[in-house]
TIDOBA-995768 format. One record per atom (N, C-alpha, C, O): residue in one letter; atom name; x, y, z. Coordinates in steps of 0.2 Angstrom, whole numbers. Layout:
BEGIN
a,CA,X,Y,Z
...
***
This chain:
BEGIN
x,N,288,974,-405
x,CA,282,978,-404
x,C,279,980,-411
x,O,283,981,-416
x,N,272,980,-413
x,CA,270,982,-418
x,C,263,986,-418
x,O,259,983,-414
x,N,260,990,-421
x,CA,257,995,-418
x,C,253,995,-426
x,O,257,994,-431
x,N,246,997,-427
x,CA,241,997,-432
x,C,243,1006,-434
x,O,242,1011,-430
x,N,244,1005,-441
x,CA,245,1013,-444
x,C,238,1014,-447
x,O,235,1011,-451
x,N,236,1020,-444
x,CA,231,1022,-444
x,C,230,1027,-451
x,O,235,1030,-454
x,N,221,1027,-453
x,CA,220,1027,-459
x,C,217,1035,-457
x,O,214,1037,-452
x,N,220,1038,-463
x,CA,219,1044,-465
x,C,212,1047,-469
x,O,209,1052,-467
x,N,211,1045,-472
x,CA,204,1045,-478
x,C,198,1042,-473
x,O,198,1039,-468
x,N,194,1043,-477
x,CA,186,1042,-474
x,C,185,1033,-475
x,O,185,1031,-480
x,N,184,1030,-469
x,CA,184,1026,-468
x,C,173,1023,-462
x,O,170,1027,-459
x,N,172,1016,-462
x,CA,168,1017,-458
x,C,169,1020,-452
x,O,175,1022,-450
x,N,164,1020,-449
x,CA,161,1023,-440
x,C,167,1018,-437
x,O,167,1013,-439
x,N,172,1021,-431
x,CA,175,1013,-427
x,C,175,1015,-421
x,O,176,1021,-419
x,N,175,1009,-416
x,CA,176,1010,-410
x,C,181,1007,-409
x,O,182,1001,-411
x,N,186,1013,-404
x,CA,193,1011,-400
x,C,192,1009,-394
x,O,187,1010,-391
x,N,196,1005,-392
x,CA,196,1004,-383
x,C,202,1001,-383
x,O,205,998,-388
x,N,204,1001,-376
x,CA,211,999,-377
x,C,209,996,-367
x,O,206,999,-363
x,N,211,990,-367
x,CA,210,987,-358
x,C,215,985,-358
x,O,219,984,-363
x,N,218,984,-352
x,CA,224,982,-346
x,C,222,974,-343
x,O,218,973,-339
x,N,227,970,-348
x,CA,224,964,-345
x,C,230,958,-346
x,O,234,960,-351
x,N,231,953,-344
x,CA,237,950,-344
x,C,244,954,-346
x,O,248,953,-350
x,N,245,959,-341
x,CA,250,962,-339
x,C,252,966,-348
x,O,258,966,-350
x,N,250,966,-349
x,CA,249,971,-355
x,C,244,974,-358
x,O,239,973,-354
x,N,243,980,-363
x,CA,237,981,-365
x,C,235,980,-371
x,O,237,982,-377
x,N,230,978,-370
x,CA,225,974,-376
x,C,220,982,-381
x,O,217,985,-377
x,N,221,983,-387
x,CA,218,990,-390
x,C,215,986,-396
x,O,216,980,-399
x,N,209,990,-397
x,CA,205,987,-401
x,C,202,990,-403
x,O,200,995,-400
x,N,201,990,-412
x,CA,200,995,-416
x,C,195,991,-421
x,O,196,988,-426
x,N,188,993,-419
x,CA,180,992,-423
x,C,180,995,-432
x,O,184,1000,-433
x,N,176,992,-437
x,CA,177,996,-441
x,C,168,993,-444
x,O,167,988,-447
x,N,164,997,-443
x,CA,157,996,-447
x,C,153,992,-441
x,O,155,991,-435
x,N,148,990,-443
x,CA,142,989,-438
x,C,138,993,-435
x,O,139,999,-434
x,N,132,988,-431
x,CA,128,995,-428
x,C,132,995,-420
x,O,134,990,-417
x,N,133,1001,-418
x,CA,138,1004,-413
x,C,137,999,-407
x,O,141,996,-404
x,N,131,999,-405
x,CA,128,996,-399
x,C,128,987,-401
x,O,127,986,-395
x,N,128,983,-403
x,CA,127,978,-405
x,C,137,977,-403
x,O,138,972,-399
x,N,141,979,-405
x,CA,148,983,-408
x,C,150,982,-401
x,O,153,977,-398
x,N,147,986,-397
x,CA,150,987,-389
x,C,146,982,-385
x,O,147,982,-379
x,N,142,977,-387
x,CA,141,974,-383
x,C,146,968,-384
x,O,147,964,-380
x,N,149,967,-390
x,CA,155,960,-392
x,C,158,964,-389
x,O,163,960,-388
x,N,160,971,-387
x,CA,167,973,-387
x,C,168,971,-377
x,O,174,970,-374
x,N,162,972,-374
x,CA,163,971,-368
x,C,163,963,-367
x,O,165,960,-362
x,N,160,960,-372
x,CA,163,953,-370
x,C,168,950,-373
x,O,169,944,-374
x,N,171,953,-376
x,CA,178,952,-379
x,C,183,952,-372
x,O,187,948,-369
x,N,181,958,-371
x,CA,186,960,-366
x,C,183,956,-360
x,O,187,955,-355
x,N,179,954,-359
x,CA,177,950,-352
x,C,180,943,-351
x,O,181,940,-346
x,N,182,942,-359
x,CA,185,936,-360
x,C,191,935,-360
x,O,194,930,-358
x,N,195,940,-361
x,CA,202,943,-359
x,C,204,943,-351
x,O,210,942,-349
x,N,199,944,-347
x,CA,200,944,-342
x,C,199,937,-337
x,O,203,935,-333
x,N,193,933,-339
x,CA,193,927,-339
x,C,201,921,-340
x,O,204,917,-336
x,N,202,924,-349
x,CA,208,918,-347
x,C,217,920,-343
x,O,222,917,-342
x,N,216,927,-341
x,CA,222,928,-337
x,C,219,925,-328
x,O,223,922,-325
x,N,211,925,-327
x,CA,210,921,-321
x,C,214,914,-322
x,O,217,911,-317
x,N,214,909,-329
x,CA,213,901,-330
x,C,218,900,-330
x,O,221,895,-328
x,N,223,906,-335
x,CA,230,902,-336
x,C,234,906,-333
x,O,240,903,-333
x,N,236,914,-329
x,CA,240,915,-325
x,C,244,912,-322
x,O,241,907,-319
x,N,251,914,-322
x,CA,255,908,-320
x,C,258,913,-312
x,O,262,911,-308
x,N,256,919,-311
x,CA,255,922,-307
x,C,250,922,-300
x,O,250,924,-294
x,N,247,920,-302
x,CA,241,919,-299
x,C,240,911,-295
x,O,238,907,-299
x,N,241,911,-290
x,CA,242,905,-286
x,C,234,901,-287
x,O,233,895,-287
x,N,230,905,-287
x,CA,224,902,-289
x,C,218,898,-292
x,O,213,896,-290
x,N,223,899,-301
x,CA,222,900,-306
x,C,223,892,-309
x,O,226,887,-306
x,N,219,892,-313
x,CA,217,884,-313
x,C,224,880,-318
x,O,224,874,-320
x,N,227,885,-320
x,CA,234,882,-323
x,C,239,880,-315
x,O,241,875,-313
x,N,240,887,-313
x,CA,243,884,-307
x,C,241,878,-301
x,O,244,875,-297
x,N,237,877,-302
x,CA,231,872,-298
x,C,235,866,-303
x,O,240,863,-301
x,N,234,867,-308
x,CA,236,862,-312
x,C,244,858,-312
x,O,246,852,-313
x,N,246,865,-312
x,CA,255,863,-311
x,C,254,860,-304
x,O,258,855,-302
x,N,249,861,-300
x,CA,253,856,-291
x,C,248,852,-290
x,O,247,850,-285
x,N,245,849,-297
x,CA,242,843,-298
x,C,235,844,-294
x,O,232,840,-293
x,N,233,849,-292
x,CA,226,850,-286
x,C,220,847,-291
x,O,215,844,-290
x,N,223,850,-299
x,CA,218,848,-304
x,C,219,844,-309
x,O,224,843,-311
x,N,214,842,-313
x,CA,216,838,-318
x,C,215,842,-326
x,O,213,847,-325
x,N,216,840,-332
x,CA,215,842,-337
x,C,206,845,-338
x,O,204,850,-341
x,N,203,838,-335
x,CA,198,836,-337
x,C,192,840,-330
x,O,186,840,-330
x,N,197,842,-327
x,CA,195,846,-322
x,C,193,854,-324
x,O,188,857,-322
x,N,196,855,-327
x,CA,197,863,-330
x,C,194,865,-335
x,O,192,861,-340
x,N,194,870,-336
x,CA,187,873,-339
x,C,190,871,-348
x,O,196,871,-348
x,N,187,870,-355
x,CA,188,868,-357
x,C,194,870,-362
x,O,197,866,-366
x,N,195,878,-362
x,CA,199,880,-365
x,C,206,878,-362
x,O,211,881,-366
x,N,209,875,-357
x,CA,214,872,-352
x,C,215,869,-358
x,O,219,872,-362
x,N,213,862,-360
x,CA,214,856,-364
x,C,215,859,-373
x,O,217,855,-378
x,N,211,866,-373
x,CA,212,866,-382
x,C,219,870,-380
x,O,223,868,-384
x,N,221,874,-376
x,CA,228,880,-377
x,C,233,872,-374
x,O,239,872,-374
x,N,231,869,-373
x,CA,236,861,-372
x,C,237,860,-378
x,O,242,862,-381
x,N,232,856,-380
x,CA,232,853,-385
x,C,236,859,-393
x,O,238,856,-398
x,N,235,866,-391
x,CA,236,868,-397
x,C,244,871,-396
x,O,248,872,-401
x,N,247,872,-389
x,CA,254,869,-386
x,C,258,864,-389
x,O,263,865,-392
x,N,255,857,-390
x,CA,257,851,-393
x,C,261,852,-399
x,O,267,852,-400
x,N,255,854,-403
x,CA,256,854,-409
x,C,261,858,-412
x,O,265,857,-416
x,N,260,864,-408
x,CA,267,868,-410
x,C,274,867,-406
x,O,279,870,-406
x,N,274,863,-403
x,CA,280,861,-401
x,C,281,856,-406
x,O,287,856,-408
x,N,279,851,-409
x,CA,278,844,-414
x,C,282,849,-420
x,O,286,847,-424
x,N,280,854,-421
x,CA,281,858,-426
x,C,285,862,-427
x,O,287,864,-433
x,N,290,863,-420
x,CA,296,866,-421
x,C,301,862,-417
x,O,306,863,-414
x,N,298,854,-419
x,CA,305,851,-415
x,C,307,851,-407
x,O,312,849,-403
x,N,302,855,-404
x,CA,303,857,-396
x,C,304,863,-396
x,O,301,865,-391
x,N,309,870,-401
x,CA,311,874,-400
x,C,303,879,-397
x,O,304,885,-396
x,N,297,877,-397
x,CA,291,880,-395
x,C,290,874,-390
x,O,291,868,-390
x,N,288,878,-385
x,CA,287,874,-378
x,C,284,876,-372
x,O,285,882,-370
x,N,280,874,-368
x,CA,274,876,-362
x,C,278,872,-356
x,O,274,872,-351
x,N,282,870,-355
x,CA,288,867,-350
x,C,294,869,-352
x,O,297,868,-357
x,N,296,873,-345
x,CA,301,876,-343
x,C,304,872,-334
x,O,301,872,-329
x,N,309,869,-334
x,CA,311,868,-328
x,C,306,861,-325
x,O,305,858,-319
x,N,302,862,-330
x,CA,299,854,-328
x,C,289,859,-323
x,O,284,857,-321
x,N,291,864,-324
x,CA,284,868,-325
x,C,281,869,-329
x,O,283,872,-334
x,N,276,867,-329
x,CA,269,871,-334
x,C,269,878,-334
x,O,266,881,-329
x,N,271,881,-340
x,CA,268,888,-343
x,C,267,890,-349
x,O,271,893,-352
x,N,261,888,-350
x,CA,257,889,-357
x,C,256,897,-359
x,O,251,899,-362
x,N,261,902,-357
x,CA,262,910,-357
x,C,263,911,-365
x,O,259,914,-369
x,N,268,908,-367
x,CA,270,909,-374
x,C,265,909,-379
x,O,266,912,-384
x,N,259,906,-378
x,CA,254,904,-383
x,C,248,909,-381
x,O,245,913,-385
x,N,246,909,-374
x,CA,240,909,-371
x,C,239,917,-376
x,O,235,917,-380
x,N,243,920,-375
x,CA,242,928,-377
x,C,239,929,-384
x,O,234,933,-385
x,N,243,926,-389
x,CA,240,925,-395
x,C,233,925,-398
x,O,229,928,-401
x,N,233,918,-392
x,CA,226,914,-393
x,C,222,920,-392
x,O,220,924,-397
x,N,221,921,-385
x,CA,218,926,-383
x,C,216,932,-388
x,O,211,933,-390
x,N,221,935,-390
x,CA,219,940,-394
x,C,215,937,-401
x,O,210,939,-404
x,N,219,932,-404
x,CA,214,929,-411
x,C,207,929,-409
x,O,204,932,-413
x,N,203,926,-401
x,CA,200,923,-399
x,C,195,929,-399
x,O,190,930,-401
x,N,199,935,-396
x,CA,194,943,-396
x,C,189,945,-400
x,O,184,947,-399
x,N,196,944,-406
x,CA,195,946,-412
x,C,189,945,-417
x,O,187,950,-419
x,N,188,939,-417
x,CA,184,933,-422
x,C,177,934,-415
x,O,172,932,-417
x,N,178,935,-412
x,CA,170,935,-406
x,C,166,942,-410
x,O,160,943,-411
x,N,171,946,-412
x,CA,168,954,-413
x,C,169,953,-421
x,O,164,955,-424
x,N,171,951,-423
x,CA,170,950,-432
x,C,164,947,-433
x,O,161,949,-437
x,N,162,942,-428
x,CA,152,940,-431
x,C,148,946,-431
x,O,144,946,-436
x,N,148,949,-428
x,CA,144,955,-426
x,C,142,958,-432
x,O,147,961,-435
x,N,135,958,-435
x,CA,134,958,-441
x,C,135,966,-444
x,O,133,970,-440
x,N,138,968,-451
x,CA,140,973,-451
x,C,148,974,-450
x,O,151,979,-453
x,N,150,971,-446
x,CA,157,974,-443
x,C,161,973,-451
x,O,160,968,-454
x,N,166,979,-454
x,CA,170,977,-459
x,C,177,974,-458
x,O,181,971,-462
x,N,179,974,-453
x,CA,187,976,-448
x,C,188,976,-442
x,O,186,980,-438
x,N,191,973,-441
x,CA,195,972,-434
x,C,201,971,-432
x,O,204,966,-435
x,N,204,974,-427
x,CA,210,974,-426
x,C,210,975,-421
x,O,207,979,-418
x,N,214,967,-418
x,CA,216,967,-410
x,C,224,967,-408
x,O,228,963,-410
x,N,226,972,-404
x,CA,234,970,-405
x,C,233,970,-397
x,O,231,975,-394
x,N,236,964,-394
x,CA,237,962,-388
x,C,249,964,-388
x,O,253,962,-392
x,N,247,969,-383
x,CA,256,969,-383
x,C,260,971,-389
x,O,266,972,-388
x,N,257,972,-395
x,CA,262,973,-399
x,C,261,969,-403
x,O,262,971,-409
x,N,259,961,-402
x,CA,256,957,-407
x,C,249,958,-410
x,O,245,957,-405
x,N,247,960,-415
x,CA,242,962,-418
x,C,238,956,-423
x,O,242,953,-428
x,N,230,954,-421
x,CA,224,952,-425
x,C,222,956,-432
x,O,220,962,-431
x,N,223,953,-438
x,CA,219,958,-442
x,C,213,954,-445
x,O,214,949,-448
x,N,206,957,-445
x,CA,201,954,-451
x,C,199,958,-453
x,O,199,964,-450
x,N,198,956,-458
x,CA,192,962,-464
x,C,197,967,-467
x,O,202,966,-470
x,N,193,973,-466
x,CA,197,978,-469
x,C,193,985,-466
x,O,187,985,-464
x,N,198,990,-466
x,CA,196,996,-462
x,C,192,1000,-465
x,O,189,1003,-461
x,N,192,1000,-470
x,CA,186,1003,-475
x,C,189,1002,-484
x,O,194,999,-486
x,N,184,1004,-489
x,CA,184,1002,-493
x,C,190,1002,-497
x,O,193,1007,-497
x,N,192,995,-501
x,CA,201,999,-504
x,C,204,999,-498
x,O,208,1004,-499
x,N,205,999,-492
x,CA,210,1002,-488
x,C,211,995,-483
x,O,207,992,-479
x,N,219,994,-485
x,CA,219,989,-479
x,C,222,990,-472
x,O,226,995,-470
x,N,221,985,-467
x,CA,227,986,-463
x,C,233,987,-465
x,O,235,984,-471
x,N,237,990,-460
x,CA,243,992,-462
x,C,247,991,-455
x,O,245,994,-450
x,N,252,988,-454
x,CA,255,987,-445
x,C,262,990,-444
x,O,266,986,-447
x,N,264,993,-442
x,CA,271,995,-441
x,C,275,992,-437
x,O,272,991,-431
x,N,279,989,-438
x,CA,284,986,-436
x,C,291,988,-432
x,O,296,987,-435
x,N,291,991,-424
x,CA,297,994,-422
x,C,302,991,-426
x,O,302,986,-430
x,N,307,994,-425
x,CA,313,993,-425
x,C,318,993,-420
x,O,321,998,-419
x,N,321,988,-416
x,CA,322,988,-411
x,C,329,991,-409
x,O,330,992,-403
x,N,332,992,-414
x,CA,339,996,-412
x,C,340,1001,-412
x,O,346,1004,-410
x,N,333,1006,-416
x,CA,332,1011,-417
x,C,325,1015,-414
x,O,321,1018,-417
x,N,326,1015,-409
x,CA,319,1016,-403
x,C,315,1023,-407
x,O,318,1028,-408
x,N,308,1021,-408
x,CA,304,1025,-410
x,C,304,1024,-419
x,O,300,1028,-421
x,N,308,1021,-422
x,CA,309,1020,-428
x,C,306,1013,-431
x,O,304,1008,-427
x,N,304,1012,-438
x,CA,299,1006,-440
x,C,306,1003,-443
x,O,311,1006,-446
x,N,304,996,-442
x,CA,309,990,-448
x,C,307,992,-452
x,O,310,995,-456
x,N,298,989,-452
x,CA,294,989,-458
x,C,285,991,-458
x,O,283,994,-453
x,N,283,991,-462
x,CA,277,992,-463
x,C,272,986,-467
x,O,273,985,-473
x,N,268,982,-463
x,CA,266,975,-465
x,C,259,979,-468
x,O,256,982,-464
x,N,256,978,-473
x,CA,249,978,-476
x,C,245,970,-477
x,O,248,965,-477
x,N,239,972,-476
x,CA,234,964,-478
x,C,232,966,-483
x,O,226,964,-483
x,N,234,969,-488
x,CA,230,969,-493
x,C,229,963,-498
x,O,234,960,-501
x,N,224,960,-499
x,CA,222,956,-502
x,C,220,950,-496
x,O,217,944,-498
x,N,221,950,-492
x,CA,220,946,-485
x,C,214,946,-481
x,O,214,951,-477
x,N,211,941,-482
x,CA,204,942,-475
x,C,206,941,-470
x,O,202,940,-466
x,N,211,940,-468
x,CA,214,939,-460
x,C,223,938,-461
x,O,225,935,-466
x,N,227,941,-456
x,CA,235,944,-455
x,C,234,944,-449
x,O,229,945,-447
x,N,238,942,-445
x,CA,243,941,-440
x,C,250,946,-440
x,O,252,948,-446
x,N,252,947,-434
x,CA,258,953,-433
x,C,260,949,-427
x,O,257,950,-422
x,N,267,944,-427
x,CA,269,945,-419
x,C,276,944,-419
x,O,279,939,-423
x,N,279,949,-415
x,CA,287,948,-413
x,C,288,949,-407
x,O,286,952,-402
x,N,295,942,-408
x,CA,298,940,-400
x,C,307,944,-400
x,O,311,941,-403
x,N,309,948,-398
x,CA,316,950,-395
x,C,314,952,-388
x,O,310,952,-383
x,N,321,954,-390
x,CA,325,956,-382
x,C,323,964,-382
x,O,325,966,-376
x,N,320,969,-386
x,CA,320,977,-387
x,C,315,976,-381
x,O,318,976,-375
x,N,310,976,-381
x,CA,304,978,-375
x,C,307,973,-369
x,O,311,976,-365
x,N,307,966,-368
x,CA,306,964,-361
x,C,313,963,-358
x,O,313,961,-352
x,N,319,965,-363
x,CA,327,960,-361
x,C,325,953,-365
x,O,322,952,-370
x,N,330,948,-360
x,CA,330,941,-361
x,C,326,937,-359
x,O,328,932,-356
x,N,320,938,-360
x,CA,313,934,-359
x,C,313,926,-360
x,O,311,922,-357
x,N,314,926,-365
x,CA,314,920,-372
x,C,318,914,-369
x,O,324,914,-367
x,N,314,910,-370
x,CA,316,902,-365
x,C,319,898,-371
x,O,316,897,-377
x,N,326,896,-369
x,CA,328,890,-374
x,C,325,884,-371
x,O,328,882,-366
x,N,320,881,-373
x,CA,317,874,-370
x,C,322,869,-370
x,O,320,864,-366
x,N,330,868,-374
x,CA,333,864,-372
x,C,338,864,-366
x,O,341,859,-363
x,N,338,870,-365
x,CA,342,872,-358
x,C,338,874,-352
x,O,340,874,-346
x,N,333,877,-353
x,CA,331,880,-347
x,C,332,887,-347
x,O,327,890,-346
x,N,336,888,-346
x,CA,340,895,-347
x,C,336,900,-353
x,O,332,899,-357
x,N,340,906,-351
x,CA,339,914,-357
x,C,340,912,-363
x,O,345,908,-363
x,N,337,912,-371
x,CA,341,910,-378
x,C,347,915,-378
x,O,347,920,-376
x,N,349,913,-379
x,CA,355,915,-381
x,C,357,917,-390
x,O,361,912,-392
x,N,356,920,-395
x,CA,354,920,-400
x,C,362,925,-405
x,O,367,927,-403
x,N,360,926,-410
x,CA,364,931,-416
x,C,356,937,-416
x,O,355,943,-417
x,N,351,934,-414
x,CA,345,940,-414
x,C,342,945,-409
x,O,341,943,-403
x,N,341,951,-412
x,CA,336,954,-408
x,C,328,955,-407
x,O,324,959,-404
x,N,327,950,-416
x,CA,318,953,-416
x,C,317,948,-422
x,O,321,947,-426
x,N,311,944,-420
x,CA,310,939,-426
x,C,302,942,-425
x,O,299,942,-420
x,N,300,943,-434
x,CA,290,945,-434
x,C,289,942,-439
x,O,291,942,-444
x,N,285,939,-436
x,CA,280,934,-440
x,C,275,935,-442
x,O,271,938,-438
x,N,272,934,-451
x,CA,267,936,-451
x,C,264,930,-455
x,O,267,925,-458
x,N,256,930,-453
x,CA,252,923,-455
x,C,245,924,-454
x,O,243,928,-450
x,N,242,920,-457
x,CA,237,922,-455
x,C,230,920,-448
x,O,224,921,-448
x,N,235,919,-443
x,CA,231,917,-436
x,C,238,920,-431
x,O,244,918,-432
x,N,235,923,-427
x,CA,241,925,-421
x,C,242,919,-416
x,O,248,918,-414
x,N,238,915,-415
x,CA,238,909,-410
x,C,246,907,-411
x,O,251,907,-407
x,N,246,905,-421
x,CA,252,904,-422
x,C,260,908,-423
x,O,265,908,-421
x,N,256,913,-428
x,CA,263,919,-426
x,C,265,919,-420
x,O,271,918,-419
x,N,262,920,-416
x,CA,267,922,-409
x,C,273,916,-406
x,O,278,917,-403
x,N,268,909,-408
x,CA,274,903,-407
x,C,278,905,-411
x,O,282,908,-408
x,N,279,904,-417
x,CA,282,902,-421
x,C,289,909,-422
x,O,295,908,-424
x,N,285,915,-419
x,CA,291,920,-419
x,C,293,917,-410
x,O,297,921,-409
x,N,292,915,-407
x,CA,297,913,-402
x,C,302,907,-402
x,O,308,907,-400
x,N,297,900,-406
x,CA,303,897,-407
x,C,309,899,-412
x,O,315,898,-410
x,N,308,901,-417
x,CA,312,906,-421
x,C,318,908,-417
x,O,323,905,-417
x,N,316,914,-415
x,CA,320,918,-411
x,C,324,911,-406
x,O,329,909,-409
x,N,322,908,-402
x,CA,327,902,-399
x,C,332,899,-403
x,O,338,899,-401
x,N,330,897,-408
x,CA,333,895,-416
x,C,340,899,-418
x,O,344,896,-421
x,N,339,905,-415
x,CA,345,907,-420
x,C,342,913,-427
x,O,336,914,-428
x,N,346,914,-430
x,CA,345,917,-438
x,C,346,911,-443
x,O,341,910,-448
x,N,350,908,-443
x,CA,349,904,-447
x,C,346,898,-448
x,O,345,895,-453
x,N,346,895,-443
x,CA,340,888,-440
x,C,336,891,-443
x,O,334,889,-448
x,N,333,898,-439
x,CA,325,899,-438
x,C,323,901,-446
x,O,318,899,-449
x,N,327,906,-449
x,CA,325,907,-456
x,C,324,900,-459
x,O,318,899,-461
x,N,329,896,-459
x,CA,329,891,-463
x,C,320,887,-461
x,O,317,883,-464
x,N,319,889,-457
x,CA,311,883,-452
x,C,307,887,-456
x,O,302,886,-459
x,N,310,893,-454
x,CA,302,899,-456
x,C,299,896,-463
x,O,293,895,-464
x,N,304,896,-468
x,CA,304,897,-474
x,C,300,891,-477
x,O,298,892,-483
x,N,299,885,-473
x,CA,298,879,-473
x,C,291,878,-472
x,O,287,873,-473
x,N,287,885,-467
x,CA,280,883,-465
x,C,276,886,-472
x,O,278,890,-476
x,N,270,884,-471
x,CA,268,888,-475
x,C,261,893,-473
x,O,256,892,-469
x,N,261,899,-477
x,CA,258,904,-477
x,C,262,908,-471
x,O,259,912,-468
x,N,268,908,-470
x,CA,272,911,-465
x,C,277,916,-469
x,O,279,914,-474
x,N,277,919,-468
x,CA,283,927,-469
x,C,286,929,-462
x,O,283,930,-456
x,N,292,931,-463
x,CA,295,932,-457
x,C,300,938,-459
x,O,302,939,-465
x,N,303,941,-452
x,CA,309,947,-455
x,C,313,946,-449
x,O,310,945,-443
x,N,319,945,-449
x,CA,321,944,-445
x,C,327,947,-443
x,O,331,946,-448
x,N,331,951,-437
x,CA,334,958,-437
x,C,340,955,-431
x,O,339,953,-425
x,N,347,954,-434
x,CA,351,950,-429
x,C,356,958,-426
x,O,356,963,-429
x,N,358,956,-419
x,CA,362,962,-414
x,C,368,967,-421
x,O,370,972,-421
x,N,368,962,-424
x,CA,373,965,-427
x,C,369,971,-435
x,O,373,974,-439
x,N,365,971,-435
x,CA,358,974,-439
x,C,360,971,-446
x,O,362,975,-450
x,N,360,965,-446
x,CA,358,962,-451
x,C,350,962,-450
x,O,346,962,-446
x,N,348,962,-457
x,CA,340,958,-460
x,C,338,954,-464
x,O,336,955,-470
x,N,337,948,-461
x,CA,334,944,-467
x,C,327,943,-464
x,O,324,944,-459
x,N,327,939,-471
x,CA,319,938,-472
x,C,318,934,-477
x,O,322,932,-481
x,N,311,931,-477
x,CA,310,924,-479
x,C,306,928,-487
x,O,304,934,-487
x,N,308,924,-492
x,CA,308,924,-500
x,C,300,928,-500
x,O,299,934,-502
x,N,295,925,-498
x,CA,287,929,-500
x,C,286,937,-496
x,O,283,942,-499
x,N,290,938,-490
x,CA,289,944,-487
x,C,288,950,-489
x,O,284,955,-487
x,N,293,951,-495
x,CA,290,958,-499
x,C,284,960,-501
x,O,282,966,-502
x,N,281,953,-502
x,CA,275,955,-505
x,C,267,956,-501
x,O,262,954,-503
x,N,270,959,-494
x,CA,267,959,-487
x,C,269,966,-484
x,O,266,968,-479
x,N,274,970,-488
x,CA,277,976,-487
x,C,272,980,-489
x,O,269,978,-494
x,N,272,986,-485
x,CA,269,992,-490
x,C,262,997,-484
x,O,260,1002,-486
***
């Protein structure tokens, strides 16, 4: 989990909201523009949030993903966002060797990615919004950053710590960054969630919390799940290998490693 520290000093006008949607909640933190212009991206931000839990819920027996897993539909059937979180599925699997994957048990669930997207997608809808300086969307804990919260002042995201409840790892700043990313995959919030794609089965790992920082969530949120499947030291060793990626990575035994640029993301 990781959660936006909030700024103290005079900063622009911002609107909050926070909505209930693909079984998490999505908060969303405005920074400049004209207010009303502002809340009308903000209610189709969030309209859109709602839309892809209809298309891609793997709960939803009538959702055009699951339509899709019992073949009722085709790729080319589905709306067209079906085919790009496919298509951008691929490539992060191509990416981690398999260790990132949208087949489980010989089912389709594009879950691991969809979220991400989503929130990038929120994000960057409300960032055209002329005027706007800043935005911050954290779906779950994974957090969107653009802009900046006001002048000199950057985001800043706290980083649970997962063995010490209520306690931060760390503290990620964007400074000097028009767009940061925040997303962590362990076992602290949901248990044993995390799919080893070569078994099927729970990963089984030396970790309890891989966060990835970069500058698109789409990607952060894969790549801190295949990671975490990896291991600490596969995954350190992959992290370190992508670029524009920083990662911290926190094993049962409270070890912390962390990829070579990440200090320079602290603060």
């Amino acid at each position: 989990m990781a959660e936006t520290v909030a700024e103290s000093a005079a900063a622009p006008a911002a609107v909050r909201h926070a909505e209930e949607v693909m079984g998490t909640v999505f908060s969303f933190d405005i920074r400049g523009g004209d207010p009303e212009a502002v809340r009308t991206a903000l209610e189709e931000a969030v309209a859109s949030l709602h839309r892809v839990d209809e298309v891609f819920s793997t709960y939803r027996e009538d959702s055009q993903v699951s339509r899709l897993q019992r073949g009722e539909l085709s790729v080319e059937e589905c709306v067209p966002e079906v085919a790009e979180v496919l298509d951008l599925g691929a490539e992060a699997e191509r990416s981690s060797d398999g260790w990132f994957s949208m087949r489980y048990g010989g089912r389709l669930d594009p879950t691991g990615i969809v979220k991400g997207w989503a929130a990038e997608r929120a994000a960057r809808l409300i960032a055209g919004v002329a005027g706007v300086s800043g935005v911050s969307v954290n779906g779950g804990g994974d957090v969107q950053l653009l802009g900046v919260p006001g002048p000199q002042r950057p985001w800043r995201v706290g980083v649970s710590d997962p063995l010490r409840p209520g306690g931060l790892a760390a503290v990620v700043s964007a400074a000097g960054a028009d767009e940061l990313a925040v997303a962590t995959s362990g076992t602290a919030e949901r248990g044993t969630h995390i799919v080893d794609p070569r078994t099927g089965r729970s990963a089984v790992t030396d970790l309890v919390a891989v966060t990835v920082v970069t500058p698109q969530l789409t990607w952060a949120d894969c790549w801190a799940t295949a990671a975490f499947a990896m291991g600490s030291r596969e995954g350190l060793r992959w992290l370190e290998s992508l670029p524009d990626v920083e990662a911290l990575l926190i094993t049962a035994g409270d070890e912390v490693r962390c990829t070579g640029g990440l200090a320079r993301r602290l603060g």
